[in-house]
C-alpha positions as CSV (number, residue, x, y, z in Angstrom):
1,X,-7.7,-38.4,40.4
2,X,-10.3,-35.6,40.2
3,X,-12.3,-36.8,42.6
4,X,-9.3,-37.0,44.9
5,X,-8.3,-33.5,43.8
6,X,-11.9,-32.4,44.6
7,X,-12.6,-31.1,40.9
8,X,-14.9,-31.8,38.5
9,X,-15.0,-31.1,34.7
10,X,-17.1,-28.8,32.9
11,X,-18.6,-31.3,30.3
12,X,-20.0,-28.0,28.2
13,X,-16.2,-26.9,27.8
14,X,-14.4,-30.5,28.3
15,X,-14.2,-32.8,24.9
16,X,-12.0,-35.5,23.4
17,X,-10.1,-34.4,20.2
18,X,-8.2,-36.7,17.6
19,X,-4.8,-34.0,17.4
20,X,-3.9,-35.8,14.0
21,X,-6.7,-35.1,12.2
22,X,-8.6,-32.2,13.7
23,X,-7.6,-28.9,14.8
24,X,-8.3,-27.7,18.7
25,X,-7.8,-24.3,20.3
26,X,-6.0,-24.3,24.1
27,X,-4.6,-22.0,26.0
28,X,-4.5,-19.3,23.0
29,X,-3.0,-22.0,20.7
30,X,-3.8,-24.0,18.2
31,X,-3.3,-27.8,18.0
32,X,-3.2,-30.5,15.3
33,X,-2.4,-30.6,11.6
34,X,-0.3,-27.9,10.4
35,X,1.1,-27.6,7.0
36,X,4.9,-27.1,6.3
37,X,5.4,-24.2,4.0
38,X,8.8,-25.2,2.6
39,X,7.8,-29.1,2.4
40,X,4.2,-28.9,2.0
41,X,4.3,-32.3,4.3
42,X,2.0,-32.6,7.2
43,X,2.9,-32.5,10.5
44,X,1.2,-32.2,14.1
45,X,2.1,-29.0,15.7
46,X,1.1,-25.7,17.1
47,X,0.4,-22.0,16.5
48,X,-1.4,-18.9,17.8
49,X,-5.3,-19.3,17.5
50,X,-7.3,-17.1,15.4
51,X,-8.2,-15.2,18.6
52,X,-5.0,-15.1,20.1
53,X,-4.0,-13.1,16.6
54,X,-7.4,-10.8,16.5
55,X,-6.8,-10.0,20.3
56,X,-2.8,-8.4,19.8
57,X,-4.0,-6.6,16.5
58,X,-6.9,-5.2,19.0
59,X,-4.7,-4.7,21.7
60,X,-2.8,-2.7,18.8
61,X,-5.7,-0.9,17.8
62,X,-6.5,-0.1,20.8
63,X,-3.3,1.7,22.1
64,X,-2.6,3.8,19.0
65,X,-5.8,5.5,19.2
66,X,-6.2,9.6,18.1
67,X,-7.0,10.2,21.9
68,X,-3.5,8.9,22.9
69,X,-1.6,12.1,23.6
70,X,1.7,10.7,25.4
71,X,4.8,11.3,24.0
72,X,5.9,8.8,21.2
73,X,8.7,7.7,23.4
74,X,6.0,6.5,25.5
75,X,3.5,4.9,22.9
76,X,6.6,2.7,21.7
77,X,7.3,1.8,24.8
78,X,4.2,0.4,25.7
79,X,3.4,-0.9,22.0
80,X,6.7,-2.6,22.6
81,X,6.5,-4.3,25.7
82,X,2.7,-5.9,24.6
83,X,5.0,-7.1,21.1
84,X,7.7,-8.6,23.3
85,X,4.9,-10.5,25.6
86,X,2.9,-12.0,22.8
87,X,5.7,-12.7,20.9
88,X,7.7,-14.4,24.5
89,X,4.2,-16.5,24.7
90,X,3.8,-17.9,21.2
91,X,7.6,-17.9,20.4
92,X,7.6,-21.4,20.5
93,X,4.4,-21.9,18.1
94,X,4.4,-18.7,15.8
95,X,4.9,-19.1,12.1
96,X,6.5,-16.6,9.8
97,X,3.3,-16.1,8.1
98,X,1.6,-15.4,11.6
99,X,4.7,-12.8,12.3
100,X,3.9,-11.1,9.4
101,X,0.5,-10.7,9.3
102,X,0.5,-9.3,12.9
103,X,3.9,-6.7,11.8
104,X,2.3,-5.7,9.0
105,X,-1.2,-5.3,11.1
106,X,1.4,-2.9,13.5
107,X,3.0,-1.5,10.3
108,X,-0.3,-0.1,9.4
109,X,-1.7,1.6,12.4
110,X,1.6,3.0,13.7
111,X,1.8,5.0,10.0
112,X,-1.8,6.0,10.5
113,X,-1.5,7.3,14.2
114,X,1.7,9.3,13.1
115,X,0.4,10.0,10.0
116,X,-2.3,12.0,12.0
117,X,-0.7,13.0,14.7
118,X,2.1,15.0,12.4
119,X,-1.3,16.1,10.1
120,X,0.1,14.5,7.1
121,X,-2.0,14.8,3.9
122,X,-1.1,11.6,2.2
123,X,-1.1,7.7,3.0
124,X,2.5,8.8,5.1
125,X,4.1,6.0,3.5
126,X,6.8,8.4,2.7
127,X,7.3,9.9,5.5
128,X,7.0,6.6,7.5
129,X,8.0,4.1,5.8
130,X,8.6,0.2,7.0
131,X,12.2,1.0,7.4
132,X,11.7,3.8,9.7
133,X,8.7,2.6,12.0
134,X,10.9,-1.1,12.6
135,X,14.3,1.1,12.8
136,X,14.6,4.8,13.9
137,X,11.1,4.8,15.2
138,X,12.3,1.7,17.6
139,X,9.5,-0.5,17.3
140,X,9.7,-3.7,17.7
141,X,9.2,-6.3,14.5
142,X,8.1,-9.8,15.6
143,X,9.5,-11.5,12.1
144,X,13.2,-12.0,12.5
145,X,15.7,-13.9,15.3
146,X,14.7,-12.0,18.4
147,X,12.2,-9.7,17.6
148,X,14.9,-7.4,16.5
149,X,14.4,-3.5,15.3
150,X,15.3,-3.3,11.7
């Protein structure tokens, strides 16, 4: 079929994996055994890689930098929409553990960007806490039905 399609395979990137006992990254997903939290039973599935997690607390990082002068209106908006794309991609694979690592990843640098953009003295957890940053503040928290604001 290859041949007909006039492709070839890269045999330094190409390999056969057994999905029931070893693990396999694709397309920013991970394949093969997975562990149910509630059963602790087995099962094959899915879920974000590794990278695929490292790259959207990056792309985080990244956009709620000291340098970033827009309006916070702004900021939120593009934080947002980069939430709202990973999560749209790895909806179908995501774990709650996986949604909560990367919200609590976003929890963190949006209190340390306000925290220092308002010249707060302390941690800001006062001033910004969970509640506020995934309600008032408006952004987005991947845990939950639809990615809902608090």
């Amino acid at each position: 079929m290859l041949e007909r399609l006039k492709l070839t395979l890269n045999d330094k990137k190409t390999s056969l994996r057994n999905a029931s006992r070893e693990r396999f990254d694709f397309l920013g997903y991970t394949f093969g055994p997975h562990y149910s939290m509630r059963t602790g039973r087995e099962y094959i599935g899915k879920s974000p890689s590794n990278k695929s997690v490292a790259k959207i607390k990056k792309n985080v990082g990244d956009l709620l930098v000291p340098s970033n002068v827009a309006p916070w209106e702004e900021v939120c908006e593009k934080l947002n929409q980069k939430l709202s794309g990973w999560r749209a991609y790895f909806g179908c694979g995501a774990t709650a553990k996986t949604y909560r690592a990367v919200d609590a990843h976003v929890y963190d640098c949006v209190r340390h960007f306000l925290r220092r953009r308002h010249q707060v003295l302390t941690q800001g957890t006062c001033q910004f806490p969970e509640e506020r940053v995934f309600g008032s503040l408006g952004v987005v928290r991947l845990q939950g039905p639809l990615g809902t604001r608090s």
